[in-house]
Each structure stands twice: as structure tokens, then as C-alpha cells.
C-alpha positions in Angstrom: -33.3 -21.5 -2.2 -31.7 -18.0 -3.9 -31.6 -15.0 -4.1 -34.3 -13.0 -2.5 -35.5 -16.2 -0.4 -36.1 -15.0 3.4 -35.6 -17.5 5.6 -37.0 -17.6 8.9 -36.1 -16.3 12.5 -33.3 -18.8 14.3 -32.7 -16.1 16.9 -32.5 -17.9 20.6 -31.4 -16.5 24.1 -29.5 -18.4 26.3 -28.1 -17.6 29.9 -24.5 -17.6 29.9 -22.7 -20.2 32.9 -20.0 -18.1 34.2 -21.7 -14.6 33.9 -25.2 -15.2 33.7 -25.7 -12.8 30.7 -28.1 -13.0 28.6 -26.8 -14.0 25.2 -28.7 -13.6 21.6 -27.7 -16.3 19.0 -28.8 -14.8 15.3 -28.2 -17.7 13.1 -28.6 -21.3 14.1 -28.6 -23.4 10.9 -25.9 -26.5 10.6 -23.2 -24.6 8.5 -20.5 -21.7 9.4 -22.0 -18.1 9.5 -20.0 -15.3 10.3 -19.8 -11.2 10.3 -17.6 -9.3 7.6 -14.0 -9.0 8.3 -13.9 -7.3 12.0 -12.6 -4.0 10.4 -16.0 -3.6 8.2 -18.6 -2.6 9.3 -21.6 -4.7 8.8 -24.7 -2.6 9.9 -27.0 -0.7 7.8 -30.6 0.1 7.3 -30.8 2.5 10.2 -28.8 -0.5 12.3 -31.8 -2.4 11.6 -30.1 -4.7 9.4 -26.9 -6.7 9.4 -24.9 -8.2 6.7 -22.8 -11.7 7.2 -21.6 -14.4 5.3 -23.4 -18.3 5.7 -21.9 -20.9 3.8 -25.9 -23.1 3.6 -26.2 -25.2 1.2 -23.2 -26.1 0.5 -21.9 -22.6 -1.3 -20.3 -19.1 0.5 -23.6 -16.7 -0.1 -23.9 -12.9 1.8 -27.2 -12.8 3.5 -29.1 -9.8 5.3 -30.5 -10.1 9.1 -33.2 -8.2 10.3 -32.3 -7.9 14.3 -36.0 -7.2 15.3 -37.7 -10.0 13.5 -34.4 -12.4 13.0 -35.4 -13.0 9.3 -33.0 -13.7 7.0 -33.0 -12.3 3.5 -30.5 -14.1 1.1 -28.8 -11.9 -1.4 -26.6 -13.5 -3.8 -27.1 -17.0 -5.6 -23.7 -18.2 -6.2 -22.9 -22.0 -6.2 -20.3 -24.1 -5.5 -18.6 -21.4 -4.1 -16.2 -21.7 -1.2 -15.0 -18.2 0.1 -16.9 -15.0 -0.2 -15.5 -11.7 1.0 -17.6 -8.5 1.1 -17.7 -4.9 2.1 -20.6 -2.4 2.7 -20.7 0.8 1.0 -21.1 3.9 3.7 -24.6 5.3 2.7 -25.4 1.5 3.4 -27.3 0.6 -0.5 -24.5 -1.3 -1.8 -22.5 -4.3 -1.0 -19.0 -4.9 -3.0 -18.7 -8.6 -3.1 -15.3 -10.0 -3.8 -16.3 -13.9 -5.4 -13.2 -15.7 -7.2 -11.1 -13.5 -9.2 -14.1 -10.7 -9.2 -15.7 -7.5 -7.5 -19.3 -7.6 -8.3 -21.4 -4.1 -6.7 -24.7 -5.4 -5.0 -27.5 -3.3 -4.6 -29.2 -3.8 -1.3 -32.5 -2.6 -2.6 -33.1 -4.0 -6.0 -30.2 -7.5 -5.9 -29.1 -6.2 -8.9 -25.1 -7.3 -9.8 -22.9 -5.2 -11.6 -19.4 -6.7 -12.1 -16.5 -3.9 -11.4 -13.4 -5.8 -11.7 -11.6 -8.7 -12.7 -8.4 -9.8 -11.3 -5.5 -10.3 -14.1 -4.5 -14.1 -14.9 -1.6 -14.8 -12.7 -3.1 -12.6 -9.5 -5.2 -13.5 -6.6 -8.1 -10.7 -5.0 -7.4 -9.5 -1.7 -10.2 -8.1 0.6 -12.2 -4.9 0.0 -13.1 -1.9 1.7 -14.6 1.1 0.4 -13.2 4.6 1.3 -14.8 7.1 3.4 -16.6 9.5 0.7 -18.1 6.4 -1.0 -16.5 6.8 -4.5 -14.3 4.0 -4.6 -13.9 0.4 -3.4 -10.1 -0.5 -2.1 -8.6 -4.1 -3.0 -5.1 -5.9 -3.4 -3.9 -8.2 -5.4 -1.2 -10.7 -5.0 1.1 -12.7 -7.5 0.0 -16.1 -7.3 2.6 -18.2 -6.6 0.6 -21.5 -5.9 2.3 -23.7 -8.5 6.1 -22.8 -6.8 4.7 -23.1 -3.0 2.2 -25.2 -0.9 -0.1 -22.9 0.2 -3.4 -23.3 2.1 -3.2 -19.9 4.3 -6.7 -20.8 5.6 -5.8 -24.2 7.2 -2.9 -23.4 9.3 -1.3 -21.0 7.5 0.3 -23.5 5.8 3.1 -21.7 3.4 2.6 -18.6 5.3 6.4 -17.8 5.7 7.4 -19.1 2.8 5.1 -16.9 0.6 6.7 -13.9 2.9 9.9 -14.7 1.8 9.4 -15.2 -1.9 7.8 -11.3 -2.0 5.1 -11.9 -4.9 4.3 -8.6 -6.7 1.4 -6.9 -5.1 -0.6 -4.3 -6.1 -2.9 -2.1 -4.0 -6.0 -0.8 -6.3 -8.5 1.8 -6.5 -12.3 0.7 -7.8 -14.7 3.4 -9.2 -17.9 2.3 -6.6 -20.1 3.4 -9.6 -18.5 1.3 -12.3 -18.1 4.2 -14.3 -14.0 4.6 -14.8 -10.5 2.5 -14.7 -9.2 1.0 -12.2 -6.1 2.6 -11.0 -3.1 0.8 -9.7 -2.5 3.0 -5.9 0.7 1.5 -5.1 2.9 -1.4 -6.3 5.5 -3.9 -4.8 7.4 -7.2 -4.3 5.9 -7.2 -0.7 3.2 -10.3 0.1 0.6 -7.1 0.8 -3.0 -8.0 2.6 -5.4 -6.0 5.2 -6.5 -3.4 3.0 -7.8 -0.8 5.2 -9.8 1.9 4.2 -10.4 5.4 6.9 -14.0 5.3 8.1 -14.1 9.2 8.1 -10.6 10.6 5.9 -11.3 9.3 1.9 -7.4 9.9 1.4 -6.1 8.0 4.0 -5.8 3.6 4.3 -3.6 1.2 6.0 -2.4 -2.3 4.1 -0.2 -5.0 5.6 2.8 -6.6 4.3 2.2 -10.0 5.7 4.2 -13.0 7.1 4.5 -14.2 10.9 4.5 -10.9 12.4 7.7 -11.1 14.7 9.6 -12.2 11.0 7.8 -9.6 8.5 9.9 -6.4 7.6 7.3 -4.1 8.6 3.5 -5.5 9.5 0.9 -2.0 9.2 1.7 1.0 6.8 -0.1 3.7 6.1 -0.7 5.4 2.7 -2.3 8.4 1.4 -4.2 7.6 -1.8 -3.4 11.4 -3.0 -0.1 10.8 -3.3 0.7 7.3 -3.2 3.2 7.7 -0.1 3.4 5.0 2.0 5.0 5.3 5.9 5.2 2.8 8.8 2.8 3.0 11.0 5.0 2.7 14.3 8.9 0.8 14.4 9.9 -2.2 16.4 11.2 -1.3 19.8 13.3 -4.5 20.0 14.0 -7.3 17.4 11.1 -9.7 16.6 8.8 -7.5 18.3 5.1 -8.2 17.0 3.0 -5.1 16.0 -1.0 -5.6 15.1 -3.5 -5.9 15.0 -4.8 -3.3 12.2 -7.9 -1.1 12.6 -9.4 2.5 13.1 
């Protein structure tokens, strides 16, 4: 297949055993689809349309759903690819697609890619989200500390703590959505940061994560204001170990 290829309706309804709900199931084809991240929203085209993430054929591609007819319109072509992380611009014609070390622009109209960023060697691409007013895509990046620690975070969280502990250098950065500018470094620091977090409605205001088991972490959800680069702690532990999260708006 590729890009542009709509593949048909798998919609089906079931009756759900314990509730007897009637449940819709949108994709049905042997290979994991899921939704954006649960903190970005996925809707667009008047809600007539919903973008999510299939990994068929064998590669991570984003893919648009029409609800009312179930058809499936794929949207990117990439291959051998194993993780895809994406993010949908607020007037809903662009998607920001984070694919290996890159931020690639989509536009939902025409498929046209435009590549925005490209991660330094040494640094791994955190997720994206785009910031209220439109202008700018969020994203971190993370020191990538592979060849020191066993890591496979996806898996078990394998080297999870031990990646906590070794506080990577992190930077939080700001994308111009249009391509047209630098990308700015937001804030910076030895802190394994993750969960970038952009406010649907306040273009100044995010949240970001320093991550690690959460009862262990210094600190789990911050806040920062993108005007000035202040950071703050979103709300104290009450008692040691206490766990605080899950992030959202």
C-alpha cells in the first residue's frame, strides 16, 4: 500500500457481556492500532475524522478514520519503522509526526512532508504537542545513555530507575509549526524529563515530567511558563513515597 491508499470499513458492533452496551470496534486488521497519546487530541475535520497510529504491514504509519463510513486513509509511507509518535495541530490541517530522531509537519489535505527538526547525535526525541495558538510544536529531548544502561522502557520498563538515577541532560524545545525559524531550547536540565504537555487553551503555559517510578522520582509533574522559562511543582508529596500523576488538562 502507501500513502494516500484508503483502505476499507473494519467497523463492527458487538453487545458487550456484563453491560450489554453496544460497543463500535474501528479497526480490525491483525496488527496493533491505537489513538495518539491520551493527552492529544486526535479529532479533527469537524469530529468527522480521527487520527491513530497502525503498525500494518510490518512498519508504525499514522492513518486517518472517517467515523461515518469507517474508511481508512493512510497518510505517511514510512518502512521499517517501529515507533511513531504524532500530534495534531489545533485548526486540525497539520499533523507533527515525531519518526526516529525527526519532526516532520504533515499536511492533512495535500500529504505533503516538511521536515522541522532533527534531534542532535547523542539525544533521543521525546513526544510532541503543539501549543494552544498553533505557532509552535513542543518536544524533549533526552541524553542517550543506551551504551552505559540496558534500557528497553517499552518492555517492562526495563532500566527505568536506573536511567532516573543517572539524570541524562534534557532539554525541553520549542518548534516553529511553520518551519520558518530556530528552534529554541525552553528549558534545560540533568533531569530524565518526558510528558511534554502543552495547554489546550493558554499558548504560555505546559507541563513536563521528570520521570522514574513515581513514588522514587524527586518531583513527577511541573509546570512551566514558556514566557519565562520558570518552572514550579505542580503539587508536593504529603507523605514520603507518595505517588502523584497522572498528567493532563
Amino acid at each position: 500500500m502507501g500513502k494516500g491508499t484508503v483502505w476499507p470499513s473494519e467497523k463492527k458492533a458487538y453487545q458487550d457481556r456484563l453491560t450489554g452496551i453496544e460497543v463500535l470496534q474501528l479497526t480490525d486488521y491483525k496488527a496493533h492500532s491505537r489513538h495518539l497519546y491520551f493527552t492529544e487530541n486526535g479529532w479533527y475535520d469537524g469530529g468527522e475524522r480521527l487520527l491513530f497510529v497502525s503498525d500494518r504491514e510490518n512498519s508504525a504509519n499514522l492513518f486517518s478514520l472517517r467515523v461515518d463510513s469507517g474508511d481508512i486513509t493512510q497518510l505517511t509511507d514510512y518502512f521499517g519503522n517501529d515507533e511513531l509518535d504524532a500530534c495534531l495541530g489545533p485548526d486540525g490541517r497539520s499533523a507533527f509526526v515525531k519518526v526516529g530522531r525527526k519532526v516532520i509537519r504533515l499536511d492533512l489535505t495535500t500529504l505533503e512532508e516538511n521536515e522541522l527538526f532533527k534531534a542532535p547525535e547523542g539525544f533521543n526525541i521525546g513526544n510532541l504537542s503543539c501549543t494552544a495558538d498553533g505557532l509552535s510544536v513542543l518536544t524533549c529531548l533526552q541524553e542517550d545513555l543506551s551504551h552505559r544502561i540496558r534500557l528497553d522502557l517499552g518492555n517492562g520498563y526495563v532500566g527505568h530507575r536506573e536511567l532516573m538515577e543517572a539524570a541524562p541532560r534534557s532539554r525541553i524545545v520549542r518548534l516553529p509549526a511553520d518551519g520558518h525559524g530556530a528552534p529554541e531550547t525552553v528549558y534545560e536540565a540533568n533531569r530524565f524529563i518526558t510528558h511534554i504537555n502543552a495547554s489546550p487553551t493558554e499558548s504560555w503555559l505546559m507541563t513536563f515530567c521528570h520521570e522514574g517510578p513515581w513514588h522514587l522520582v524527586d518531583h513527577r509533574i511541573w509546570g512551566l511558563d514558556l514566557r519565562s522559562g520558570r518552572a514550579w511543582r505542580i503539587r508536593e508529596r504529603l507523605e514520603p513515597k507518595e505517588k502523584v500523576g497522572h498528567e493532563f488538562f
